[in-house]
C-alpha positions in Angstrom: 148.1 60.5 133.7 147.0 56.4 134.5 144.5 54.5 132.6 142.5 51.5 133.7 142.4 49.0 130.7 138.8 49.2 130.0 139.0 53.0 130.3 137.4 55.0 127.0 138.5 58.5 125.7 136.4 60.5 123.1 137.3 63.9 121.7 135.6 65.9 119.3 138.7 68.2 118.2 138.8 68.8 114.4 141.0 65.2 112.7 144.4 66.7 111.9 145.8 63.2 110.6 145.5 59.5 111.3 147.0 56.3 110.5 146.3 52.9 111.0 148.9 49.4 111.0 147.0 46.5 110.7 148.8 43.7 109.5 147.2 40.5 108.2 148.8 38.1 110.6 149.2 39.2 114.2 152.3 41.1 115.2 153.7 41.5 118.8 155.6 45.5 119.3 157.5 45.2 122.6 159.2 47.6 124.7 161.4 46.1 127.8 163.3 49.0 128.9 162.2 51.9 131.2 163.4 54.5 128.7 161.3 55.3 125.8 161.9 53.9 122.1 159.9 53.1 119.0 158.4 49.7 119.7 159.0 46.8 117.7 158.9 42.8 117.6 161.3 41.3 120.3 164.9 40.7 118.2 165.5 37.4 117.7 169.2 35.4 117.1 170.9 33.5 114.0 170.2 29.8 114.4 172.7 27.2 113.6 171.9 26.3 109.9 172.6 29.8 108.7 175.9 29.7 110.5 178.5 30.8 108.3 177.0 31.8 105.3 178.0 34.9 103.5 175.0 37.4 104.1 175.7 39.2 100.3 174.8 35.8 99.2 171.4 34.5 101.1 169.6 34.4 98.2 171.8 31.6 96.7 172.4 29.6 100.5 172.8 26.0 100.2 172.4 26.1 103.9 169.5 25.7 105.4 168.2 26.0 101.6 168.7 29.4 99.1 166.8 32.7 100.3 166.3 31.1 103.8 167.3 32.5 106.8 167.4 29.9 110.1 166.6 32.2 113.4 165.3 31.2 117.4 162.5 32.3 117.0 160.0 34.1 114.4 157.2 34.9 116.8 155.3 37.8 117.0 157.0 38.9 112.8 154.4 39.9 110.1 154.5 36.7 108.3 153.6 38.4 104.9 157.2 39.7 104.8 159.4 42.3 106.0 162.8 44.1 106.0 165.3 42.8 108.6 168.6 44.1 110.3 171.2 41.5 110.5 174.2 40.9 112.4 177.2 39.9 110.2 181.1 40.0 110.2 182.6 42.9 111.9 179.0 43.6 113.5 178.0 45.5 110.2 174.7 45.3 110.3 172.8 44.1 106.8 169.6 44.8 105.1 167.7 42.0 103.9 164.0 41.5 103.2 161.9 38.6 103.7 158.5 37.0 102.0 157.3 35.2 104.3 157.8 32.5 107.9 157.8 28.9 107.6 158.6 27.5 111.3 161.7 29.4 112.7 163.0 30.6 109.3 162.3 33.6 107.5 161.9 32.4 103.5 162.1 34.6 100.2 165.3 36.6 101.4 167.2 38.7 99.5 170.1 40.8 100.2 169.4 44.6 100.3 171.7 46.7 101.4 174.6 47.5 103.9 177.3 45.1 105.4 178.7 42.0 104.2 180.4 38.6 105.4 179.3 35.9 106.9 176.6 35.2 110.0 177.4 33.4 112.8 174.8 31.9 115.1 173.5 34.4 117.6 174.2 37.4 115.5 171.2 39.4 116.0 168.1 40.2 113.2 165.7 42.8 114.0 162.7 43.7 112.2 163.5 47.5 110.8 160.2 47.5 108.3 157.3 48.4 110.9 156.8 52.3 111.7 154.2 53.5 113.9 153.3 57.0 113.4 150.9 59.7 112.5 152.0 60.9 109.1 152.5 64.4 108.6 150.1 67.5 109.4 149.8 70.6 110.0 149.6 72.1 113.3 147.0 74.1 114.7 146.9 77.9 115.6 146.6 76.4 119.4 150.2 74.7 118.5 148.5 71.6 120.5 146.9 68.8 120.0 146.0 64.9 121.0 147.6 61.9 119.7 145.1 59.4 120.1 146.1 55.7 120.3 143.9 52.9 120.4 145.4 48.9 120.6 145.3 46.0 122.4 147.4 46.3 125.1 149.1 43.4 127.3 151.4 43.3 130.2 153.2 40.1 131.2 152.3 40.9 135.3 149.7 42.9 136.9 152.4 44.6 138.2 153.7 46.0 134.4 153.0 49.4 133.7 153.2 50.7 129.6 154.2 54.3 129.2 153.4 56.1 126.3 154.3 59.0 124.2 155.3 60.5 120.7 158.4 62.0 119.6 159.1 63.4 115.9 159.7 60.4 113.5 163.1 59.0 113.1 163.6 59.9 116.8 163.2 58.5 120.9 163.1 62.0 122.2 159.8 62.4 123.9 157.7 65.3 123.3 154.3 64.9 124.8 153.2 64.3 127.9 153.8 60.7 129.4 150.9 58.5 129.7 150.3 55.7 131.8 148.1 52.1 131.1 148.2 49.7 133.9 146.8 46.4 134.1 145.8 46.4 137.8 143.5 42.7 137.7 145.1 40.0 139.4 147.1 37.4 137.2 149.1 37.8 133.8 148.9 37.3 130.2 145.1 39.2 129.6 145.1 41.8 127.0 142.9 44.8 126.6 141.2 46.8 123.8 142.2 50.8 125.4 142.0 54.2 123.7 144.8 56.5 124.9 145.2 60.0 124.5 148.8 61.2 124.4 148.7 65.4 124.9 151.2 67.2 122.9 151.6 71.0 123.7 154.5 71.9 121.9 154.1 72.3 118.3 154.6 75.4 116.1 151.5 76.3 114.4 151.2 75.9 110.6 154.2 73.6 110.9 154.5 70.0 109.5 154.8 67.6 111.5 155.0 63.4 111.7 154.9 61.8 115.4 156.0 58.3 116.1 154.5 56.5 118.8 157.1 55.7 122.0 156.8 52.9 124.6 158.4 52.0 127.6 157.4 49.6 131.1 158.3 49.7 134.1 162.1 48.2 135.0 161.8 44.2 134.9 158.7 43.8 133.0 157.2 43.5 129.2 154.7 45.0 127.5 153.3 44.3 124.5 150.8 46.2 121.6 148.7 42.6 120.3 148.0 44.1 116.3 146.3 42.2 113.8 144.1 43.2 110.9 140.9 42.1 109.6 139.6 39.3 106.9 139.2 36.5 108.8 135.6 34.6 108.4 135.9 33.2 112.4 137.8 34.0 115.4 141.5 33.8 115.2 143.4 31.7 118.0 145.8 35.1 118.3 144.5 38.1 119.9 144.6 41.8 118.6 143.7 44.8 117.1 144.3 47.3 114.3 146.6 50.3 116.1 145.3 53.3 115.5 147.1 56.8 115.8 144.4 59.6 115.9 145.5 63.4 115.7 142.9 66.0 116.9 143.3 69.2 117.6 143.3 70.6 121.8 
């Protein structure tokens, strides 16, 4: 099933459950792999000034400065705050959270949870706070139904492809049926406001369910979900929408 970008869905199926993520400064999901996982912001790397320091400890650094966290990049992070993975001694992995971005370091950390020792520049931190799902609901006698999504949608060539599809939360195993978007206009770097329904024909009725959205491109390219909430007075310099889940019945 292929959509154009500017191609537009309606259904009028009874609303089983909807959600919506629209965070106040514009975050960039990002699959780059032809197998299907939760997307999320592109991990970034430990920079240099954090090098060394004992991740138990962040809030108290005196490198780059205490509760600051020196990475390659923040681009494309909710800059409100967050909860990130971190790399560390032994690659255990470490919870921290974050308050906010100021250039490429993430400010306000603490230490949450899970491994300890000390970073070393290019360990890698992942966002782990952004999920992108339905929320639970019941479903239907039919034991179908359409998980609508609606975004702004970029690929980095007109030859990238984004596949979608749900699986139940907390896992990559697909269980709808794979959809297709496809920027087919010559040139790179547009993005596109699309509504795309993801069938799922699978479900017990009367059963609870939660389904997480799934993305993956074709091999060799990236594609990217643009989200961004509302409240700005004029136009923003960064594209995107709110992403919307929609569950209808079939």
């Amino acid at each position: 099933m292929t959509f154009h970008p500017f191609g537009l869905v309606a259904f009028a199926g009874r609303i089983l459950a909807s959600s919506v993520f629209a965070p106040s400064s514009q975050v960039q999901l990002t699959a780059s792999s032809n197998t299907f996982a939760a997307p999320n912001v592109t991990a970034t790397t430990v920079a240099a000034g954090s090098n060394g320091g004992l991740i138990q400890n962040i809030a108290s650094w005196s490198s780059p400065s205490a509760g600051v966290l020196a990475v390659a990049s923040t681009t494309g992070y909710p800059t409100a705050g967050g909860t990130l993975t971190v790399t560390c001694a032994n690659n255990s992995p470490a919870v921290i959270s974050y308050t906010g971005i100021s250039g490429s370091t993430f400010t306000g950390c603490t230490y949450v949870s899970g491994g300890t020792g000390a970073v070393t520049t290019g360990g890698a931190v992942t966002l782990t706070s952004v999920v992108i799902a339905t929320g639970s609901f019941l479903a239907p006698a039919s034991g179908g139904c359409y998980v609508d999504v609606a975004g702004n949608f970029q690929t980095n060539t007109n030859a990238g492809k984004i596949f979608l599809n749900v699986g139940l939360a907390g896992t990559v195993t697909p269980i709808g049926e794979q959809v297709e978007w496809a920027d087919n206009v010559s040139g790179s770097g547009r993005e596109y406001l699309a509504r795309i329904p993801i069938p799922v024909g699978t479900l017990t009725p009367g059963t609870s369910y939660n389904l997480a959205l799934l993305m993956a491109v074709t091999a060799g390219q990236i594609g990217t979900i643009l989200c961004l909430g509302a409240g700005a007075t004029t136009g923003g310099t960064l594209g995107g929408s709110p992403l919307v889940l929609t569950v209808t019945e079939l």
